[in-house]
C-alpha positions in Angstrom: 166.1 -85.9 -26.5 168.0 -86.1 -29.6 169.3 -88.4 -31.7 173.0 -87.7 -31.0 172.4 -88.3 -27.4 170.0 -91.4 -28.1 172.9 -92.7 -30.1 175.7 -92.2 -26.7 173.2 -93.9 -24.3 173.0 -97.3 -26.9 176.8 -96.5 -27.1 176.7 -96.7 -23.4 174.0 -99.6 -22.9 176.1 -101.5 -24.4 179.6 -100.6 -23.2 178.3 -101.7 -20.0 176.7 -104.9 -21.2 180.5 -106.0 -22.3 182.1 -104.7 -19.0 179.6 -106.7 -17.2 180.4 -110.1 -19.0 184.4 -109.5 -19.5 184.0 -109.0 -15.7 181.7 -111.9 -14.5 180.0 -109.3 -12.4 176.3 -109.9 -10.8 174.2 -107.5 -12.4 173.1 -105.9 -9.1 176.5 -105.0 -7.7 177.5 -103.7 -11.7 174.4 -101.5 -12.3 175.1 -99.6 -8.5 179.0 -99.9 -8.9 178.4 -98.0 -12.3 175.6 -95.3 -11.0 177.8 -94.3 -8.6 180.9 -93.3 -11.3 178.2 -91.7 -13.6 176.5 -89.8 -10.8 180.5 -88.6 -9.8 180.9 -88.0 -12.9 177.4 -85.6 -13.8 178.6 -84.2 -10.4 181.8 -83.2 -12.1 181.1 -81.8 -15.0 177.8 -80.0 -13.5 178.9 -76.4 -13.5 180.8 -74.2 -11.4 183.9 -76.7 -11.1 184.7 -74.5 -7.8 182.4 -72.7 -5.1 184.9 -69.7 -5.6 184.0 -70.1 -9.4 180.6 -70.4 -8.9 180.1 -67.4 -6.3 182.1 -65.2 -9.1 180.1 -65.9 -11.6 177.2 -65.0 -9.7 178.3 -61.6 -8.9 179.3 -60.9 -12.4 176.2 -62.1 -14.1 173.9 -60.1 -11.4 176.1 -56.7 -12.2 175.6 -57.3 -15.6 171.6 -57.5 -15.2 171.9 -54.3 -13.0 175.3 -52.1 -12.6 175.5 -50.8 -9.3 176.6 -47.5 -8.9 179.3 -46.7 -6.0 179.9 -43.1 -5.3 183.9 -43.8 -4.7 184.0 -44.7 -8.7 183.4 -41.2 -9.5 185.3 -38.2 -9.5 182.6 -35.9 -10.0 181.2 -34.3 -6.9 178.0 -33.7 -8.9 177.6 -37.5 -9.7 178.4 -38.4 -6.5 175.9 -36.7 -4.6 172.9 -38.0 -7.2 174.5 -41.4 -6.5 173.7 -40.6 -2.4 170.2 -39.2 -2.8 169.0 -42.3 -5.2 168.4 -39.6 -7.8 167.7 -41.7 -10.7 166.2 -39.1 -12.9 169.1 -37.1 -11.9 171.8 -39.5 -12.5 170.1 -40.7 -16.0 170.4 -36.7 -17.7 174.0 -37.0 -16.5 174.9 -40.2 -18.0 173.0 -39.4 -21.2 175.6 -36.8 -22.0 178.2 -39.0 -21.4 180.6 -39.7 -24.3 179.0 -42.2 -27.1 182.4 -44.7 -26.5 180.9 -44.7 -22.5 179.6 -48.1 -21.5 177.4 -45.8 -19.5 175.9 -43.8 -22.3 172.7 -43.3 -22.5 172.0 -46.1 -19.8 168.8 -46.1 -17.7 168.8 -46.1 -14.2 166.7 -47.9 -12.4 165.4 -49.2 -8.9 166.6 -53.3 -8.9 163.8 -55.6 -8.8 164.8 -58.8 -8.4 165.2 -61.6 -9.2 163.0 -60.4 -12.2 165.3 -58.2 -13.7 168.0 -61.0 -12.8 166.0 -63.8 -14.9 165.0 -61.6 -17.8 168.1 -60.9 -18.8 169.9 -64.5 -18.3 170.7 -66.4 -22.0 169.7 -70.2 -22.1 172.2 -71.9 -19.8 171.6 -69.5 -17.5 174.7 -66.6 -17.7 174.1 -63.1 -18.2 176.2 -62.9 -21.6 176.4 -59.2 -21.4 175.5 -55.9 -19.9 171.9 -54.8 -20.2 172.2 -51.4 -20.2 170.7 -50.6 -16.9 172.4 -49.1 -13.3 171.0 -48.6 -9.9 172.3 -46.4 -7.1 171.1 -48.8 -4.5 174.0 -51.0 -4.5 173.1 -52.2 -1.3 170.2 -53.8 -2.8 172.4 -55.6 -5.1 174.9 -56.2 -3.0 171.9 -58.6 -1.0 170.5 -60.4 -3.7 174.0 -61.4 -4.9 175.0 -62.5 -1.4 171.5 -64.2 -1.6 172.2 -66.1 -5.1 175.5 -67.0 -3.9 174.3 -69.0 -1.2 172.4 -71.1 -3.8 175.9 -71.9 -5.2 176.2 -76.0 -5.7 172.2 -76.9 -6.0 172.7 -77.8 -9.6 175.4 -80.5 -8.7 173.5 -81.2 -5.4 170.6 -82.6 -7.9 173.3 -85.5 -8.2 174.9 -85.8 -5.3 171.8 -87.1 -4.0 172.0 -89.9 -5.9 175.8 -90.1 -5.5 175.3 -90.8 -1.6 172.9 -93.2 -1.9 175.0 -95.2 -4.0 178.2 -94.2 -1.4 180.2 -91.6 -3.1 181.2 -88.3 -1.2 180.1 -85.2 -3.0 182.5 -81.8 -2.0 181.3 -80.2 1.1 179.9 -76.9 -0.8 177.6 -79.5 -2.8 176.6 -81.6 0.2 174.8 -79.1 1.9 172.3 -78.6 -1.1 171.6 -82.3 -1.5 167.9 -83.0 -0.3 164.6 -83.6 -1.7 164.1 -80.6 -3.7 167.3 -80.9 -5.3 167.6 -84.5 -6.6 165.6 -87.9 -6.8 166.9 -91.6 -6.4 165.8 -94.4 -7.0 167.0 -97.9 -6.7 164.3 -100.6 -8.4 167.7 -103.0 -9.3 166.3 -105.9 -7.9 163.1 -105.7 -8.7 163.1 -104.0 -12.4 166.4 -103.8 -13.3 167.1 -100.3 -13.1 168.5 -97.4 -11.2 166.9 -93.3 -11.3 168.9 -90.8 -11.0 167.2 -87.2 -11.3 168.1 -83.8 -10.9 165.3 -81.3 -10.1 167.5 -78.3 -9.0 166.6 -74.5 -10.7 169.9 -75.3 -12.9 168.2 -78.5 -14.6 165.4 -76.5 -16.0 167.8 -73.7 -17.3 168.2 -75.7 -20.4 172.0 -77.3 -20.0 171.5 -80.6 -18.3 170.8 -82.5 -21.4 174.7 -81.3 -22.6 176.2 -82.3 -19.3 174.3 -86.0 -19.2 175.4 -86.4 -23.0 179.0 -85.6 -21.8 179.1 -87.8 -19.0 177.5 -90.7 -20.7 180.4 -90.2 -22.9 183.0 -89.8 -20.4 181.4 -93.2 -18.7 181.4 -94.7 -22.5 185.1 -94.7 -22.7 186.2 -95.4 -19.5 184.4 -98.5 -19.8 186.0 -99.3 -23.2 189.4 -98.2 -21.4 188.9 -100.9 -18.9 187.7 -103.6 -21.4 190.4 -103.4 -23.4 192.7 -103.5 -20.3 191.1 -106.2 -19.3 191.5 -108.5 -22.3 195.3 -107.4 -22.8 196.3 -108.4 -19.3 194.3 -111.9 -20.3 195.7 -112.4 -23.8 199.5 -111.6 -21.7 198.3 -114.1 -19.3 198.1 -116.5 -21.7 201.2 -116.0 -23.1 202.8 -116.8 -20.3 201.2 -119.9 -19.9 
């Protein structure tokens, strides 16, 4: 954790401390009131903002890992036919005479293994930043793992949603289905310690972004609660004007 985000969560701490007295609220019904907007709001900003977004980017990242090779996207007969036997020696000669300017110059072609050539090639937050310089003419093997990974689509914000439901907010369908055990962890020790838990233990939280999303939503949370404070105490001081 660093100090930035150390920083946001006093910021926070205490936002919520002043919300809590400038409303009068028992500290129970504030501290569950409140973990349900933050867990809405991790939900939120927990990437893809759409299944369609999310099943995109999937597809894009897994092509750029491993292009595959579709006969139709070839005029050459010659190609085309190397492409239909699997050839990869074949289809490697060819494409190492292709023109230097050719994204498929001097590629290697391979058989896919995945997910490992998947997960080699993926940056820190996960994305496949650009092509790896490798093709496959067994599209239909990538074709399957892509159709795989995109039904994994919505784990990441399902490690939140679990906590969102227990606190009786309604995650989007495409999340919903993802929120179990192995996705998320709550845990509600209010009464007795003081404190809710609110974990996400999805594949995405240990890709290396969650501790950018939680600083963003503490953030988000940090003024909204200022925004409601200071509403708060002009409706009072207008209040008292009147009277």
């Amino acid at each position: 954790m660093n100090a930035t985000v150390d920083i946001e969560y006093q910021e926070y701490a205490t936002a919520l401390s002043d919300f809590i007295r400038e409303r009068g609220t028992l500290l129970p019904k504030a501290l569950r009131s409140e973990g349900r907007l933050l867990a809405s709001r991790l939900v939120r900003f927990t990437p893809p903002k759409t299944l369609s977004q999310g099943r995109k980017a999937v597809a894009r990242d897994i092509q750029r890992a491993v292009r595959p090779l579709q006969a139709a996207d070839f005029t050459s007969q010659r190609i085309r036919k190397l492409i239909r036997k699997r050839d990869y020696a074949g289809l490697e000669a060819v494409f190492a005479r292709f023109p230097q300017g050719s994204e498929l110059h001097g590629v290697s072609v391979v058989e896919p293994k995945f997910p490992e050539m998947h997960e080699q090639a993926r940056a820190s937050r996960g994305r496949v930043l650009k092509f790896q310089r490798r093709a496959t003419p067994d599209a239909d093997k990538v074709r399957d793992y892509i159709r795989t990974v995109q039904g994994r689509v919505g784990r990441g914000r399902s490690g939140w949603a679990v906590s969102l439901l227990a606190l009786g907010g309604k995650p989007p369908a495409w999340v919903l289905r993802h929120a179990k055990r192995d996705t998320g962890l709550f845990e509600d020790w209010i009464d007795a310690r003081g404190y809710i838990r609110m974990e996400n233990r999805s594949e995405w939280a240990e890709a290396g972004d969650e501790d950018r999303i939680v600083a963003n939503a503490v953030r988000s949370r940090t003024r909204s609660l200022r925004e409601a404070i200071a509403k708060a105490q002009a409706r009072a001081a207008e209040k008292a004007r009147l009277n």
